[in-house]
C-alpha atoms as one frame of an Amber mdcrd trajectory, in Angstrom:
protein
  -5.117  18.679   5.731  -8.224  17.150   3.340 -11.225  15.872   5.347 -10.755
  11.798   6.172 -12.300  10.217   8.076  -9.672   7.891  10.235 -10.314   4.010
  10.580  -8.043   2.172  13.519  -5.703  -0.800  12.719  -7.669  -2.950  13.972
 -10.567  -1.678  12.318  -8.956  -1.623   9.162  -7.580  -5.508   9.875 -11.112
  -6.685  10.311 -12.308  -5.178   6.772  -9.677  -6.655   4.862 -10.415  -9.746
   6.407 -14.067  -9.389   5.958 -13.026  -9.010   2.331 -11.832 -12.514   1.794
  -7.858 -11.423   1.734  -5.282 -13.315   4.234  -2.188 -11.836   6.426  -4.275
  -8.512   6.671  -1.201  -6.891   8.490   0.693  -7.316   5.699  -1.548  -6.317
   3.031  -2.399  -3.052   4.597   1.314  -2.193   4.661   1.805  -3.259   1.263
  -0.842  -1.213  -0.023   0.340   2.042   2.116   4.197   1.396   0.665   2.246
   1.406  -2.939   0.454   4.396  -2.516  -2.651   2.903  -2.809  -4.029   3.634
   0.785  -3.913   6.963   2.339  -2.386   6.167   6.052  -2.037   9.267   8.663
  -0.554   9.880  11.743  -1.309  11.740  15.320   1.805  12.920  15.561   4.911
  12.216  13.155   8.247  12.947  14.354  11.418  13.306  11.727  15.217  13.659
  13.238  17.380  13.989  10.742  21.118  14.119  11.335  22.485  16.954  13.013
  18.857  18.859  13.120  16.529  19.094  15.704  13.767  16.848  16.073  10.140
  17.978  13.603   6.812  17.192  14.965   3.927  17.423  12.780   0.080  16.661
  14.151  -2.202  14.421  11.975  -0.129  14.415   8.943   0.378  12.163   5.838
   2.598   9.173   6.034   4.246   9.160   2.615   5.001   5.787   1.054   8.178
   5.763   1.429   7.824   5.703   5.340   6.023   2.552   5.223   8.600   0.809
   2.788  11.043   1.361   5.408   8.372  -0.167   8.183   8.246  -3.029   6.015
  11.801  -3.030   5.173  12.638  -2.663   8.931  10.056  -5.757   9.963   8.006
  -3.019  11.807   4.697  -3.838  10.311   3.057  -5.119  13.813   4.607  -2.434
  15.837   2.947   0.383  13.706  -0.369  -1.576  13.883  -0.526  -1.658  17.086
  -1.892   1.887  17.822   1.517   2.975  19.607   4.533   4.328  18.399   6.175
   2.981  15.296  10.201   4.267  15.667  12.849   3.842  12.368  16.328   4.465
  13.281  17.644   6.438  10.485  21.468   7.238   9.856  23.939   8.901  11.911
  25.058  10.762   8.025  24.253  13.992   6.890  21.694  13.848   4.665  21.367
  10.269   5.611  17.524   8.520   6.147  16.043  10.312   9.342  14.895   9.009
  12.579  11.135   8.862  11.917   8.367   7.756  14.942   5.129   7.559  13.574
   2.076   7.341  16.989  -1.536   6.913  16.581  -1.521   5.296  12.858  -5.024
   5.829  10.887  -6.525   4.640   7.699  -8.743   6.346   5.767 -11.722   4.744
   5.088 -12.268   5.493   1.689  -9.020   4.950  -0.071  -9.495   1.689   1.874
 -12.945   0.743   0.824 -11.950   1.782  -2.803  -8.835  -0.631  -2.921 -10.482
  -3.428  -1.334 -13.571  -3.148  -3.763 -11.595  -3.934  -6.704 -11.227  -7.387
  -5.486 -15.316  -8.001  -5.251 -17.492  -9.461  -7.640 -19.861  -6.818  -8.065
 -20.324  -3.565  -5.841 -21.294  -4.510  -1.906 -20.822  -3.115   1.505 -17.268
  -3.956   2.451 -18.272  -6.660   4.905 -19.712  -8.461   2.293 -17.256  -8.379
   0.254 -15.275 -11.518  -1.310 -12.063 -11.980  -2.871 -12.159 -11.737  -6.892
  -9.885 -14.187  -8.329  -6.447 -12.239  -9.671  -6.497 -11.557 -13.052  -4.639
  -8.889 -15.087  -6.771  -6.039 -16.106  -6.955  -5.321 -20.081  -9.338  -2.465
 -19.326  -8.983   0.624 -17.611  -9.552   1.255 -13.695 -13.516   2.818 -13.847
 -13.386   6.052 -14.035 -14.292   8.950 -11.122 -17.513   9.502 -11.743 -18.410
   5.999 -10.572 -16.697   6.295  -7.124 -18.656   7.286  -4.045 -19.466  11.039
  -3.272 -17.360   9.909  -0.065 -14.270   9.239  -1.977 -14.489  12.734  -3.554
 -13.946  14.506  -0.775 -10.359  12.760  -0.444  -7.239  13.618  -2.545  -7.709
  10.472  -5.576  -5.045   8.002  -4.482  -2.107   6.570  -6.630  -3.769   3.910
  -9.005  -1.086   2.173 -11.305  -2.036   2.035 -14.717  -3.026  -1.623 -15.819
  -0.950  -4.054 -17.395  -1.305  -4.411 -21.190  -0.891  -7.361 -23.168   1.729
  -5.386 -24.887   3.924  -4.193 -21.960   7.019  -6.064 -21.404   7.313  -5.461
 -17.953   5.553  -4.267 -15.066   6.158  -2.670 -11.873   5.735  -4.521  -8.527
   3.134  -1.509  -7.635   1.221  -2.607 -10.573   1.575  -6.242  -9.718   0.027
  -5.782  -6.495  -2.707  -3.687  -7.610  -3.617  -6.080 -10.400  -3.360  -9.739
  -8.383  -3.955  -8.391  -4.946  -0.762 -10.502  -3.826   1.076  -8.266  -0.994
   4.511  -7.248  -1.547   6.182 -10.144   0.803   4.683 -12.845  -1.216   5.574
 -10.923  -4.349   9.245 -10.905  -2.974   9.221 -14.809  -2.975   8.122 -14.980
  -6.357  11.140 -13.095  -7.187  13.561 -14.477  -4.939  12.608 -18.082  -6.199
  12.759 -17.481  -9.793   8.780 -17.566 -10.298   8.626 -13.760 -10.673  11.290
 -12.551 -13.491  13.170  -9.354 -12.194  14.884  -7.171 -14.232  17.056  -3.853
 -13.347  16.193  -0.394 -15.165  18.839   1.512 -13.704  17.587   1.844  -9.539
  13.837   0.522 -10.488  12.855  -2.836 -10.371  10.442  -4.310 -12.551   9.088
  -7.788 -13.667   8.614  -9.119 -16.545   5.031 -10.050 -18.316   5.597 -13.045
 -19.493   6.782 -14.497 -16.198   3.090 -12.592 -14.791   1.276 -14.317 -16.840
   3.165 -17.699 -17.158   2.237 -18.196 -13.085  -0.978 -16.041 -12.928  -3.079
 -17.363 -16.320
């Protein structure tokens, strides 16, 4: 596995409260499910249906995992530094059982995520949150970031909305407003946020972005 170096939940709570942002818990998750914080695990254990159980010792949690802890309301549980357990189904080739112990955060994925939301370039604790705005340029490129972050696989960064684009993806809504992806949700489910179906993606419309954003 790449060289990380871990950071606790409740290490990783206190930054991103340091850095201005509210419901930490949530936004941590939200960023995991979005692939925009690297997230590992002592000891991740998959039981699929009709298999036997597979352990595997400090290993990636993908993205999808951490949809399902959101899905599944499981967000505390896994933050808790214990074991985070999804029941998965009893079907052959159904979602597995999954029990995630000893959750970690790396620290630079993290520090890189939360410093798009400063001002100008500070130490993490001094960090405040930068009003959301939709990006027009692109994200800056990898020869700024840290020699730190280098030694890390680059993370997932959505590309930025254009003024052109007709829709967006909720990954790139998050990235681009820092709004988590419960509060997004809302914004959907209430009519403020304009869904539309391409076949099993969702996606949001522009317009409606910038109608409650600008």
């Amino acid at each position: 596995m790449s060289a990380h170096t871990p950071l606790l939940p409740s290490k990783a709570i206190k930054l991103v409260e340091e850095a201005g942002l509210a419901e930490a818990q949530s936004i941590l998750a939200d960023y995991a499910a979005a692939g925009l914080v690297k997230t590992y695990a002592l000891m991740r254990t998959t039981t699929s249906a009709g298999q036997a159980p597979q352990s595997v010792r400090d290993a990636a949690i993908p993205a999808e995992v951490w949809q399902r802890i959101i899905a599944d309301g499981k967000t505390a549980e896994a933050l808790n530094g214990g074991t985070a357990r999804l029941a998965g189904s009893d079907l052959i080739g159904g979602e597995p059982d999954v029990q995630i112990t000893g959750i970690r955060f790396s620290d630079a994925s993290l520090g890189n995520v939360l410093g798009r939301y400063c001002s100008e370039p500070k130490p993490i604790a001094s960090c405040k949150a930068k009003k959301a705005t939709i990006p027009t340029q692109p994200p800056e490129s990898n020869a700024e970031l840290s020699a730190e972050s280098h030694m890390n696989p680059p993370e997932k960064v959505q590309p930025p909305i254009r003024d052109s684009d007709l829709t967006a993806t909720i990954a790139q809504v998050m990235q681009s407003t820092g709004i988590g992806r419960t509060k997004i949700n809302d914004l959907m489910n209430d009519g403020t946020l304009v869904r539309k179906k391409i076949g099993s993606r969702t996606v949001i419309t522009v317009e409606s972005i910038k109608r409650y954003f600008l």
